[in-house]
N, C-alpha and C positions, 0 to 999 in steps of 0.2 A: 277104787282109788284109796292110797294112804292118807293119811291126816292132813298133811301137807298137801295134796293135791287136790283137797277138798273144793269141788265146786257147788255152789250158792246158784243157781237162776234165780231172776227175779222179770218181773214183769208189772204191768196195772190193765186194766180193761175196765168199761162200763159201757152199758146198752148193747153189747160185742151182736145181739140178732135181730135189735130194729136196723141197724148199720152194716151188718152182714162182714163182720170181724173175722177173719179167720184164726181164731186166739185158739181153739182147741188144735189145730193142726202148728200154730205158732208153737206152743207149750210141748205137743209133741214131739214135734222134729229138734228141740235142743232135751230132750228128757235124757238120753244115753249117755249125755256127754256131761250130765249136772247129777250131783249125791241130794238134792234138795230142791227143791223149783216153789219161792214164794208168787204167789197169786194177789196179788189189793183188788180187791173188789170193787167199785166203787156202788153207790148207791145208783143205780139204776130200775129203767121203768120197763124193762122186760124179763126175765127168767135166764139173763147171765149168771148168777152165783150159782144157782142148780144146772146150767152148762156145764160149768167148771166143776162141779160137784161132781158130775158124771164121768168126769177122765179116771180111767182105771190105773191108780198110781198114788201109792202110798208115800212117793218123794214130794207130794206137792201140800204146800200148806198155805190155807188161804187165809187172811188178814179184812178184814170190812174196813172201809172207809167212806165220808161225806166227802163231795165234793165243795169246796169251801166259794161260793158264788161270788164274795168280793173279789177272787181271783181272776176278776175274767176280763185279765188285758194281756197281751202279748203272750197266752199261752202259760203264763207259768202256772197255771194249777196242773198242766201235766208234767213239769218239772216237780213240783211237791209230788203227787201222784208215784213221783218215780221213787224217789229220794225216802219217800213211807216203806215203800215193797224195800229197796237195797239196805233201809235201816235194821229190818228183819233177819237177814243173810249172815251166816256163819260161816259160811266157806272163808278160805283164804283168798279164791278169786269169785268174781259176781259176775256172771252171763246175762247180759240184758236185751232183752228183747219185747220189740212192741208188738203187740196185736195182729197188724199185718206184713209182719215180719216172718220170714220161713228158713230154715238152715237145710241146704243139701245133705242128705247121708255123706255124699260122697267127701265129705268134710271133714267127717269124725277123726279120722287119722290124726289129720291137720289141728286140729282143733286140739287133743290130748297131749300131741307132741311140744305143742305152746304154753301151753301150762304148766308143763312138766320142764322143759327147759329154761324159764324166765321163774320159778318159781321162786330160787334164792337170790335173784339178783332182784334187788329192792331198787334198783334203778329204775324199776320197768313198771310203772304205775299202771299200765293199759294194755290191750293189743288191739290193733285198727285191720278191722274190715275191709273189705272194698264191696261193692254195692252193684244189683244189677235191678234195675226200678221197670216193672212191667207198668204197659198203659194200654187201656183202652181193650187189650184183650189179652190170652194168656201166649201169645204168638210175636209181641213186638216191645223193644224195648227202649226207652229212653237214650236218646244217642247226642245229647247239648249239652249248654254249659248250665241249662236249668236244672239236671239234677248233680245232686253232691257225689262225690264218689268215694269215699270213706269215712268212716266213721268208727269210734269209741266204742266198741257193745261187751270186752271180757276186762274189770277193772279189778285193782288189790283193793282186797278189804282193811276195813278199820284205818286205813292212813289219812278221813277226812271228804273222802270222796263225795260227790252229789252233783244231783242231776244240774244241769247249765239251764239257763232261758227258755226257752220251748219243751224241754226235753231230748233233744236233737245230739247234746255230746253230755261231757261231761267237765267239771271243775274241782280242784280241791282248794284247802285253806286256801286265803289270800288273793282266792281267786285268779288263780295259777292253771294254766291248763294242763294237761296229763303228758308227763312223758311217756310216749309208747312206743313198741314195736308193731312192724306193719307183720301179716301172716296173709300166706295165701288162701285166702277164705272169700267168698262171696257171701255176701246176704242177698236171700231173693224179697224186693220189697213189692208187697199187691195192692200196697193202699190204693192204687188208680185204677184196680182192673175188679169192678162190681157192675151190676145191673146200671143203666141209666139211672131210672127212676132213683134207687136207693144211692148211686154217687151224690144226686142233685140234692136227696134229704140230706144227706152226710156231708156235706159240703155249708149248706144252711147251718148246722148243726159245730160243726166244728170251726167257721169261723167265727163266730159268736164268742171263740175261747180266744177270740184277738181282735176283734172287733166291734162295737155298737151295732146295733138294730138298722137303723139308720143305714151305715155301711152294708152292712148285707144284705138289704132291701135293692141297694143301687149297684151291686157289684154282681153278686149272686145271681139274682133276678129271680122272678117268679114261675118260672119256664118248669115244667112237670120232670123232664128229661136234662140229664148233664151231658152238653154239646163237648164230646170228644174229639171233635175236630177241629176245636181249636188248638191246636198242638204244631210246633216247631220240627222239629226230628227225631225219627223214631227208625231201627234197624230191625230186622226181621228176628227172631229168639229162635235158636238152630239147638240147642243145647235140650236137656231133658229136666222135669220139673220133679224138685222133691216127692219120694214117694207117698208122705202125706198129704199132697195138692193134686195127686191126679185123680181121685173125685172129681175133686169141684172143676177140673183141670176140663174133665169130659160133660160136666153138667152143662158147660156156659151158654147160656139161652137166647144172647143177644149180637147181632153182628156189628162188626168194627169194620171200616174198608179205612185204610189208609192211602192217601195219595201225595207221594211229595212233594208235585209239583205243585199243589193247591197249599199246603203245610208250609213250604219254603218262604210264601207271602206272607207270614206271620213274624216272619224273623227280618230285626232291623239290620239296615248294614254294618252295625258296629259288631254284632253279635257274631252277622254270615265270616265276618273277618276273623276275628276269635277262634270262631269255630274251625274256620280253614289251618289256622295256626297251631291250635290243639290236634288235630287229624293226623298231620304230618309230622308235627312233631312230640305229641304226646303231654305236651307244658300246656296247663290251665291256667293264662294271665290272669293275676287278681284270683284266684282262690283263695275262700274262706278256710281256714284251718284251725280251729279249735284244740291244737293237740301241740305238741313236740315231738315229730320222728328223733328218738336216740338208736 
């Protein structure tokens, strides 16, 4: 790439192998499509820096950081977390990607061609995603109004940018959301699809970054295993998996049965109606949008 087409990855991870992160296959499925890929390290308590240490790839530069503990209400230490790694970034544009985030090959095209055409038009703060959210196993996917279905992840540098509330979009000055273009890109997202036992840790573990003790004592619960079936709807995954996921793709050591006539009972009728409405006609009532389509 030219000067001007200059792409920045950027990322954060901590603990990525007590929580079972797929961050070396994250980091590699966008490495072709990035001239740099920053890493934040966070202080963690197993052998993630020497992970990351281990990708063979001289575009990746890692940055250490503490995770700052007064942070721990609504998530924003992963919005700082973010906001650290993008402050790093030189590129013109900044590819963001979490942990269990995965980018198809089949993408790259797409991907290069968006950068390259939106590169002079300073219109165009962002380009948005759409989303395909694995659950429960690497065969079914999120099909309700519970998951989002786009997002923020390739943003212009230097005009003020930073990570939004959780970490989930993006804002700049003023607190102004991004004008973006959409692109035909999927993100494959796995945060929901690990071992029981390590969901149920990671789940402890990660609401603690939005909640008191207390709350995840009563919400959570003490249960060794994270009950996958408590879920709404979920469609069959017909499509083929990043060729960095099909490891872990053929490891998976635990079975999922989905039933939807059992799954159906979890959804209220405000929602079954939504959803019928979304189905047919493709309109998300009440979606949250974080962005401006221009």
């Amino acid at each position: 790439m030219n000067n001007q087409l200059f792409v920045s990855g950027f990322t954060f991870v901590r603990n990525a192998i007590v929580y079972d992160y797929p961050i070396v296959e994250a980091i590699s499925s966008i490495l072709p499509v990035c001239d740099e890929l920053i890493v934040n390290v966070g202080d963690s308590e197993d052998d993630t820096l020497r992970l990351i240490q281990s990708i063979p790839s001289e575009k990746i530069k890692i940055i250490k950081s503490v995770w700052d503990k007064n942070l721990r209400t609504s998530g924003t230490v992963l919005a700082q977390q973010t906001t650290i790694a993008l402050s790093h970034c030189t590129g013109i544009w900044c590819f963001y990607i979490q942990a269990d985030e995965i980018v198809h090959e089949q993408y790259f095209p797409a991907i290069s061609q968006a950068v390259a055409t939106y590169a002079d038009d300073l219109r165009v703060e962002g380009l948005l995603f759409k989303y395909l959210h694995f659950y429960g196993s690497y065969h079914y996917v999120g099909a309700s109004r519970r998951w989002y279905r786009n997002e923020v992840r390739i943003v212009r540098n230097r005009i003020g940018v930073y990570s939004y509330k959780d970490a989930q979009g993006f804002r700049i000055r003023n607190n102004r959301p991004l004008r973006v273009k959409p692109v035909d890109v999927y993100m494959y997202h796995y945060g929901w699809v690990k071992p029981p036992i390590i969901q149920q840790q990671k789940q402890r573990f990660f609401n603690r970054l939005w909640h008191p003790d207390e709350w995840v004592e009563a919400h959570i619960g003490t249960e060794q295993e994270y009950n996958y079936h408590n879920i709404d709807t979920l469609e069959p995954f017909t499509g083929t998996h990043p060729s960095v996921m099909q490891q872990r793709v053929a490891a998976q050591n635990w079975q999922f049965i989905y039933n939807p006539k059992t799954s159906k009972s979890h959804i209220f009728l405000k929602h079954r109606i939504l959803n019928y409405i979304e189905k047919h006609t493709g309109r998300r009532i009440g979606e949250y949008k974080n962005y401006k389509i221009i």
